[in-house]
C-alpha positions in Angstrom: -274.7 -121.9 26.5 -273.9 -118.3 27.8 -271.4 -117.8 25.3 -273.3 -118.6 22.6 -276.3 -116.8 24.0 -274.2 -113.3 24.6 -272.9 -113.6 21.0 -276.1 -113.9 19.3 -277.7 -110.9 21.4 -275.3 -108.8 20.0 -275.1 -109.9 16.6 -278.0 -108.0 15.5 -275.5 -105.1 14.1 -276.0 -104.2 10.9 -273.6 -105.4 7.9 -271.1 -102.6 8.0 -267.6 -104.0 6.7 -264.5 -102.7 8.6 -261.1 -103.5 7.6 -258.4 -103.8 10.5 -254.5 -103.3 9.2 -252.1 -104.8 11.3 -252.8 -107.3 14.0 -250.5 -106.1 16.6 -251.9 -105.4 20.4 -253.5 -102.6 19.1 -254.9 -104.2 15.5 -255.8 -107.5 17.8 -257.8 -106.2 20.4 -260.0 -103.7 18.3 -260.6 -106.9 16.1 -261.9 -109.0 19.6 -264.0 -105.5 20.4 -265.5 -105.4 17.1 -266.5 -108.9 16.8 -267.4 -109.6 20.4 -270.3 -107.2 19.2 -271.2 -108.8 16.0 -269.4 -106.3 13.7 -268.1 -107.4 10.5 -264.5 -107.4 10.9 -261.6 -108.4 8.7 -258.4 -108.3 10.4 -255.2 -108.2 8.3 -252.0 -108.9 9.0 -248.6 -109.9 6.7 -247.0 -111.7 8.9 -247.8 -115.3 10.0 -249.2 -114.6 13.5 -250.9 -111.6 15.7 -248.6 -110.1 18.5 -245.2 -109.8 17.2 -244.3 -106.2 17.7 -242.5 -104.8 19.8 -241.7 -106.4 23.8 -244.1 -105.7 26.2 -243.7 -106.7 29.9 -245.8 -104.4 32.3 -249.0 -102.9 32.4 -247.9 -99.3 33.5 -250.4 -98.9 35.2 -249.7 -95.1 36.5 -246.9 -94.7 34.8 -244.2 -95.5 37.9 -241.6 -96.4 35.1 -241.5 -92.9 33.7 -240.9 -89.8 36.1 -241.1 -87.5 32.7 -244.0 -87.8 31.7 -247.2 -85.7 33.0 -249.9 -86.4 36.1 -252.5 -87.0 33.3 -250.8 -89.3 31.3 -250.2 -91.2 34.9 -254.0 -91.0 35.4 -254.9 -92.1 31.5 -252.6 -95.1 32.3 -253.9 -96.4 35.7 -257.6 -96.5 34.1 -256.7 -98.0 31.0 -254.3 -100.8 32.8 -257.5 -101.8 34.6 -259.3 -102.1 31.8 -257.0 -103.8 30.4 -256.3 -106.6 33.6 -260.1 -107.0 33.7 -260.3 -108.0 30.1 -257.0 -109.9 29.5 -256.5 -111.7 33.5 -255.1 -114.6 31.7 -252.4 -112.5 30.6 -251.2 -110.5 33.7 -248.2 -111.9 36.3 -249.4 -110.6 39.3 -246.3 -109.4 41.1 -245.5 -106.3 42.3 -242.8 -104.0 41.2 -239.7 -102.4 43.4 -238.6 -98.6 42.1 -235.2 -97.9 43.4 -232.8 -94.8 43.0 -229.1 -95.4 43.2 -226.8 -93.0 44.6 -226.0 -91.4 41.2 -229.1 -90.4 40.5 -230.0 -86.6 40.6 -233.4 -87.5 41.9 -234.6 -88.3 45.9 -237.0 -90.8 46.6 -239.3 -88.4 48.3 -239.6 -86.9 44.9 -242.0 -89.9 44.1 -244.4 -89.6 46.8 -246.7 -86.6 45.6 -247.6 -88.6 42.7 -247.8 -92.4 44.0 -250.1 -90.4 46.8 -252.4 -89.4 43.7 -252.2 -92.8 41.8 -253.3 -94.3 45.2 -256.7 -91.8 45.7 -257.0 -92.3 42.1 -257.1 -96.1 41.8 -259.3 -95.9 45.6 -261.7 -93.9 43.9 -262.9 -96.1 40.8 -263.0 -98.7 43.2 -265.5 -97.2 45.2 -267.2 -96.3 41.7 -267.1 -100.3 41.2 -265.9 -102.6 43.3 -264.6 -104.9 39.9 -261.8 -102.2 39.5 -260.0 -103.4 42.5 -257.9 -105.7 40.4 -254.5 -104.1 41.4 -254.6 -105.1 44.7 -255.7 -103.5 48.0 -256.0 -99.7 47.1 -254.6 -98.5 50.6 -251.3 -100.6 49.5 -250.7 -99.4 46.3 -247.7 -98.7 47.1 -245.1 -99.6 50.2 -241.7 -97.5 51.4 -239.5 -99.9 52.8 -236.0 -98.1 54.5 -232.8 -99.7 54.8 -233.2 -101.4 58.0 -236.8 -102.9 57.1 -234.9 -104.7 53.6 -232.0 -105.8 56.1 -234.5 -107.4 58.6 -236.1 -109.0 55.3 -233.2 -110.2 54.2 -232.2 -112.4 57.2 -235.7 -114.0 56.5 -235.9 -117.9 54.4 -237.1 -117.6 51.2 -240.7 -118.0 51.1 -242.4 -120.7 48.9 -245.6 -118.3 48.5 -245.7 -114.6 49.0 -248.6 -114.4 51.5 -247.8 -110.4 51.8 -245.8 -107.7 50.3 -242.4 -108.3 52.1 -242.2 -112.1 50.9 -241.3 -110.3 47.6 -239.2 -108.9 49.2 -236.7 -111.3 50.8 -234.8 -113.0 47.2 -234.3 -108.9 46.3 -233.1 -107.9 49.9 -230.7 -110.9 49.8 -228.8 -109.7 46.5 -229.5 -106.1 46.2 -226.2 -103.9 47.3 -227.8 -101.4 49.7 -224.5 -99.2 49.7 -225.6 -98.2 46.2 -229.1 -97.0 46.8 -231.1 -94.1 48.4 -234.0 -94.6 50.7 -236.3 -95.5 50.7 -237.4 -97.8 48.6 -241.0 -98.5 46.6 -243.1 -101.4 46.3 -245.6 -100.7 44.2 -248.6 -102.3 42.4 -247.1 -102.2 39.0 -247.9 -105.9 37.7 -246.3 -107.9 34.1 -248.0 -108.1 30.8 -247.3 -111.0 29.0 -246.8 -111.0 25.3 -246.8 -114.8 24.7 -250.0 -115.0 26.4 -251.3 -111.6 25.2 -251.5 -113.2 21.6 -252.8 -116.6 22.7 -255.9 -115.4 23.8 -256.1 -113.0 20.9 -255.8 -116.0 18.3 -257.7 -118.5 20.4 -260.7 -115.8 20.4 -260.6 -114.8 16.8 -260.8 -118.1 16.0 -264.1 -118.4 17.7 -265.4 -115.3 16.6 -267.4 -115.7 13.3 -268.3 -111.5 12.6 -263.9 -111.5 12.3 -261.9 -113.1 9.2 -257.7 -113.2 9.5 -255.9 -112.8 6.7 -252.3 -113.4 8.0 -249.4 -113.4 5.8 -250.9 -110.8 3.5 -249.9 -107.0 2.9 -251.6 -104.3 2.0 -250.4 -102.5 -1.4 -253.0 -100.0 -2.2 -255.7 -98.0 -0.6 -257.9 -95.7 -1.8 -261.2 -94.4 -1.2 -264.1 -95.1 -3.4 -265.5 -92.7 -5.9 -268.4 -91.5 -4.0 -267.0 -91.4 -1.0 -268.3 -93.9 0.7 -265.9 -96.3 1.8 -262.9 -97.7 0.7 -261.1 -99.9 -1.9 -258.1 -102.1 0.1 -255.8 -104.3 -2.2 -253.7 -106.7 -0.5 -251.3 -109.6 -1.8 -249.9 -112.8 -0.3 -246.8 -112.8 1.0 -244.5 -115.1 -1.7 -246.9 -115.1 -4.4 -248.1 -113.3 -7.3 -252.1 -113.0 -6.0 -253.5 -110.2 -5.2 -257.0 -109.5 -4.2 -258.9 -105.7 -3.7 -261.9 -105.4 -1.2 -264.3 -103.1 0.0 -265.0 -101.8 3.1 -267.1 -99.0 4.7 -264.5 -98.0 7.3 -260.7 -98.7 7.2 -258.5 -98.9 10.8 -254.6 -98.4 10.3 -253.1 -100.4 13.2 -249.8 -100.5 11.5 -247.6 -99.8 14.4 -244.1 -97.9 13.5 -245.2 -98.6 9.5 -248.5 -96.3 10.1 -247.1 -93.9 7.7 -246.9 -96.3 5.0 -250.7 -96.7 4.8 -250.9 -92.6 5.3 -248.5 -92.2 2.5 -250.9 -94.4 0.1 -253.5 -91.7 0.8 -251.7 -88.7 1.0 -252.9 -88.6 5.0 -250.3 -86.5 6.7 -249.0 -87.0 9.9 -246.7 -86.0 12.3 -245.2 -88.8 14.2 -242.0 -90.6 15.7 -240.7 -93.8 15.6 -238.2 -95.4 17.9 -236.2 -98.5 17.8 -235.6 -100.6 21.1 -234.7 -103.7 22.4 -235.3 -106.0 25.6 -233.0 -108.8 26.5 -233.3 -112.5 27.8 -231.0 -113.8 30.3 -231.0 -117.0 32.0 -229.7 -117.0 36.0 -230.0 -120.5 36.6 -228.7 -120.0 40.5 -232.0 -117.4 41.1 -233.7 -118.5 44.1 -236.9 -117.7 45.5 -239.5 -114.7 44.1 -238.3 -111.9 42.6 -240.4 -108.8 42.1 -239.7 -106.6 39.0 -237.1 -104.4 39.9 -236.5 -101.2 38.1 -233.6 -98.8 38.8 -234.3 -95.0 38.3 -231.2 -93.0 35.6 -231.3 -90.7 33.3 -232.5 -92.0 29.7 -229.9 -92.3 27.2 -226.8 -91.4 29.6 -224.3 -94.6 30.8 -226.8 -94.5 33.8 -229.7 -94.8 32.3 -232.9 -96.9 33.6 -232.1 -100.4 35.0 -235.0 -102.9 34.8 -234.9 -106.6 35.3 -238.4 -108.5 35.0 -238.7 -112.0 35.9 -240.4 -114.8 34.7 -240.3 -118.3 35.7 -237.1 -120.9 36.6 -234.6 -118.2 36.2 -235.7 -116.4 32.8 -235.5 -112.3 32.7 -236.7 -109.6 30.7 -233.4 -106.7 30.9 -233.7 -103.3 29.8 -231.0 -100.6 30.1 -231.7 -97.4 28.5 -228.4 -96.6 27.5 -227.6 -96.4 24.3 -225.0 -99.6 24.7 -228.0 -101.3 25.3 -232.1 -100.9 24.6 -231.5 -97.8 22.8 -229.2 -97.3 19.9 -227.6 -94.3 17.8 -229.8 -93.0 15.3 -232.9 -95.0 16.5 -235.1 -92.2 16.9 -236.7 -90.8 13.8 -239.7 -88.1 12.5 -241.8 -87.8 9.6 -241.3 -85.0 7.3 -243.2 -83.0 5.3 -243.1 -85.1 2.2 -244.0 -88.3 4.1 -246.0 -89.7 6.9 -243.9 -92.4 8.0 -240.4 -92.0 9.9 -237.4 -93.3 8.0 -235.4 -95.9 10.5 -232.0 -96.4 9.1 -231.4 -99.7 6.9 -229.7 -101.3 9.6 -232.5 -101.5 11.8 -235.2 -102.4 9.3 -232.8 -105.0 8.8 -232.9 -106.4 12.2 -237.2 -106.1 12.3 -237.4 -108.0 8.7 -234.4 -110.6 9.2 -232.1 -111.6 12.1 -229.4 -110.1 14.3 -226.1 -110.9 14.1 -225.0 -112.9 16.8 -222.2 -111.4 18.3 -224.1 -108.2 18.4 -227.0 -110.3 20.1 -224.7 -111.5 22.9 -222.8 -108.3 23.5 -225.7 -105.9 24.0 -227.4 -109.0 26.6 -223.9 -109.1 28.4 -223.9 -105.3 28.6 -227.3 -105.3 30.3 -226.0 -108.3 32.5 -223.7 -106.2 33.5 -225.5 -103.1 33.8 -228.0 -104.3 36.6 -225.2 -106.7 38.0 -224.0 -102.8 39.3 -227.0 -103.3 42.0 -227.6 -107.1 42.4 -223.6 -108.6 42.0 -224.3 -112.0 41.8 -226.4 -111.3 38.1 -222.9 -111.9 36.7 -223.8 -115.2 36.5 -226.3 -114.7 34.1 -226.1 -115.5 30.6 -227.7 -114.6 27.5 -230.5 -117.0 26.8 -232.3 -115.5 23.4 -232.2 -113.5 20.8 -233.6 -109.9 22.0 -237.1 -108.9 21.9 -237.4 -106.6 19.5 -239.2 -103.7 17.8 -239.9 -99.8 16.8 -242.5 -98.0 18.9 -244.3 -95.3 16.9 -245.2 -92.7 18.9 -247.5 -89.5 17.3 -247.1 -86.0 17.4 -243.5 -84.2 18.6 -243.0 -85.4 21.7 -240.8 -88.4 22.8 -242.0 -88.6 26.0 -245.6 -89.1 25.2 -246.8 -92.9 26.5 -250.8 -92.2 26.9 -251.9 -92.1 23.2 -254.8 -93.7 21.1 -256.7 -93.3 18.7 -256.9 -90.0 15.8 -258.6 -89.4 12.7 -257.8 -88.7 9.2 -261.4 -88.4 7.1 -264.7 -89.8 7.3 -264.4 -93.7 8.0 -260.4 -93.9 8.2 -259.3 -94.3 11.9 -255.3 -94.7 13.1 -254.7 -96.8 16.5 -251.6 -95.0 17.5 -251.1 -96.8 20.8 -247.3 -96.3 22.4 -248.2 -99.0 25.2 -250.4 -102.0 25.2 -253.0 -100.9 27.7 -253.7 -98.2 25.8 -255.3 -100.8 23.0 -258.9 -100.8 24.8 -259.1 -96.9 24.7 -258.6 -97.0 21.3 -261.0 -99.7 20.1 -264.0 -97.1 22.5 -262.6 -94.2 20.4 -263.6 -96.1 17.3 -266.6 -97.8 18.2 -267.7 -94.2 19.3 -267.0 -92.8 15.8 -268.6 -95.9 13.7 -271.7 -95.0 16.1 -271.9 -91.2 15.0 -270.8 -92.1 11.5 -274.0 -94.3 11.2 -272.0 -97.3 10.4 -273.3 -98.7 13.5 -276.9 -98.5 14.5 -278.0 -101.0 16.8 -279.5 -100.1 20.4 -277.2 -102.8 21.6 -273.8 -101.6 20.6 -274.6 -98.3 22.4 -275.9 -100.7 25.5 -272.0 -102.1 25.1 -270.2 -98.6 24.4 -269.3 -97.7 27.9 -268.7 -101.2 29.2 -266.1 -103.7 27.7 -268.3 -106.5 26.2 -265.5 -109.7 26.1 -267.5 -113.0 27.2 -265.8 -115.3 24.1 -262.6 -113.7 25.2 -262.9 -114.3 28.8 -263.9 -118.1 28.6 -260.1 -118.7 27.2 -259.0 -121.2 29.4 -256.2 -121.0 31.5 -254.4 -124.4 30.4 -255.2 -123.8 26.6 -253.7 -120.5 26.5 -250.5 -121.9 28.1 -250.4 -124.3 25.1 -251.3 -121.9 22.4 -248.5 -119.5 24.5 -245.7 -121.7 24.5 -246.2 -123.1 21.2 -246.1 -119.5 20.1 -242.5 -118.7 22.3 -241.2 -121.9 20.3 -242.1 -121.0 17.0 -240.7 -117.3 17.9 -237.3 -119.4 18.9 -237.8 -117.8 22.5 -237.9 -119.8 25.8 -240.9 -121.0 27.3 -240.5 -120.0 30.3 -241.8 -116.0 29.1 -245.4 -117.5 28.3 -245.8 -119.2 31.5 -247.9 -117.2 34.6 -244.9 -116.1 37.4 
């Protein structure tokens, strides 16, 4: 009865029409925002199902994967990952994440500490604000050093059934690890998993329920415009393998079209400066794992044969890899910028390729084995490993000049055309507020309530997703995907 209750009290919007384009994390979430609120919300998408971008795996929440990027963008993160936890709990592995530095890298880990030091003051500071922000853990332990005589105590420890505190994470990782490779000390930090599988389960299984949002899946978009008097916008859109097409109107138009953002600027002569960036994650199977494994990620220098080493777990043996080498998650050529004469980034044929059809599979297997390989240099016995899946897969659009940037969200073109130019997934919320913010000024928006719901996130359809159905809806999803359960199941 709540549900329904909650849902009518903010129904009393007024009849604006607002078209969403692309139903990726981005795309998905301002469509659940929207219609949580009563907003009438068409959601499009042309392919079959929402969620099937790019990999995601962690919530970065602070940014403890990236060293390059600035305090503020660290800050921007932490916020917006707690956001995001509180909205999407059924989505989040709760385990904590070890940063280590080999010996090769130019960096100390005492390097780290000014800035954990503020993400800890930080995160112990909205929780005072409100205690419902303390979803991270216990602020005073966002983060742990642990020195090489503390790992080899926790190594000579059983494996532990249930972590009951941080150093049972600890004991499968202090067993394998190869200390004579590393500096110390090493980091435990609060950096938890985002699962994609179940990321779009509770997307669909809440826009199903929503009645202010329609889907259209399978269906692109092949013309925009704006309307003669300027007040709104004409959208024509046609089924994928067939000859219908069918034009709407709307009074405000969202691009959420990921790395093919341009595409839709380009139809309306929008220019825009942005990047795009093809990368790749890899699934391995190490059916002799034992015990729990934290995420473990391996400081190096992006792009060089030492690049970034990062192994996230998931259930009965499965792993996430990345290496950022360019053997491996990145490739030659797989950065690219607009230009003056269009909006959106030209990837090279061979990678559209890969997003629109298949990988070869010897191509699959060698890149997996190379990132085998590549964090078997820290943890010996991953050799046993063996590729398991095709990679996860995708291009990353990421705006303005800078390749570094990882906090973005929202900007705008003209009067009642918004682009959701997220670069990671917790960012999505920030950008749905942005929008919601300028539907309010623009007018589109009046109601009392919707400014009642601006500065709070307003999910109560969303949040009564249970915990078995999304497991269903999640697997089913991994299968049709051709991917292994195990990655939409809680670790």
């Amino acid at each position: 009865m709540n549900q329904v209750t909650n849902h009518t009290e903010c129904s009393s919007l007024n009849n604006a029409k607002v078209a969403i384009i692309g139903a990726g994390v981005a795309g998905s979430t301002i469509a659940l925002r929207f219609a949580e609120l009563g907003i009438n919300t068409t959601l499009i998408e042309k392919g079959p199902s929402l969620v099937n971008g790019p990999p995601i795996c962690h919530l970065h929440a602070g940014g403890n994967l990236y060293r390059e990027i600035s305090d503020q963008q660290c800050l921007t993160l932490l916020q917006q990952s707690i956001d995001t936890v509180k909205v999407y709990p059924q989505c989040v592995n709760v385990r904590p994440t070890v940063v280590a530095l080999p010996l090769t890298d130019k960096g100390e880990p005492q390097d780290l500490l000014p800035r954990l030091e503020m993400l800890r003051d930080k995160y112990k500071a909205l929780v005072q604000q409100n205690p419902s922000n303390e979803v991270l853990g216990d602020p005073q332990h966002y983060f742990r050093l642990f020195e090489r005589a503390d790992l080899e105590r926790i190594a000579q420890r059983e494996l532990p059934k249930k972590a009951l505190c941080d150093e049972d994470w600890l004991v499968a990782f202090a067993k394998q690890v190869n200390f004579d490779k590393l500096k110390f000390p090493l980091v435990l930090v609060q950096e938890y998993g985002l699962s994609a599988f179940r990321f779009a389960a509770i997307v669909s299984l809440a826009i199903e329920r929503l009645p202010a949002c329609t889907l259209q899946t399978n269906s692109r978009v092949i013309d925009i415009s704006a309307k003669e008097n300027g007040a709104g916008w004409q959208v024509t859109t046609a089924v994928n393998n067939d000859d219908r097409v069918n034009t709407a109107h709307y009074d405000y138009v969202i691009n959420a079209c990921g790395f093919k953002s341009g595409e839709l600027d380009d139809m309306l002569k929008a220019k825009r400066q942005r990047m795009v960036e093809f990368k790749a994650a890899y699934v391995a199977h190490w059916p002799q794992c034992q015990g729990l494994w934290p995420e473990v990620v391996f400081y190096g220098d992006r792009g060089t044969p030492q690049g970034m080493a990062q192994l996230t777990p998931y259930p009965d043996g499965y792993f996430q890899l990345h290496g950022m080498t360019q053997a491996i998650t990145l490739f030659e050529d797989g950065l690219v910028a607009s230009c003056e004469q269009s909006a959106q980034p030209k990837l090279p044929a061979r990678f559209i390729k890969k997003i629109d059809h298949h990988w070869p599979e010897q191509l699959v297997n060698d890149r997996t084995i190379g990132n085998i390989a590549h964090i078997a240099q820290f943890i010996p016995d991953f050799t046993q490993a063996i590729t398991a899946a095709k990679p996860l897969f995708g291009a990353q659009q990421i705006p303005g000049d800078d390749p570094d940037l990882r906090a973005a969200d929202v900007s705008f073109h003209e009067s009642g055309y918004a682009r959701a130019e997220i670069v990671k997934a917790s960012s999505a919320l920030a950008a749905a507020d942005a929008i919601l913010e300028d539907l309010l000024e623009s007018g589109l928006v009046t109601s009392a309530l919707s400014k009642r719901y601006l500065n709070e996130h307003y999910f109560p359809v969303s949040l009564q997703c249970q915990a078995d159905e999304v497991t269903a809806r999640a697997e089913q999803l991994a299968q049709e995907r051709n991917y292994p359960i195990a990655l939409a199941n809680i670790f």
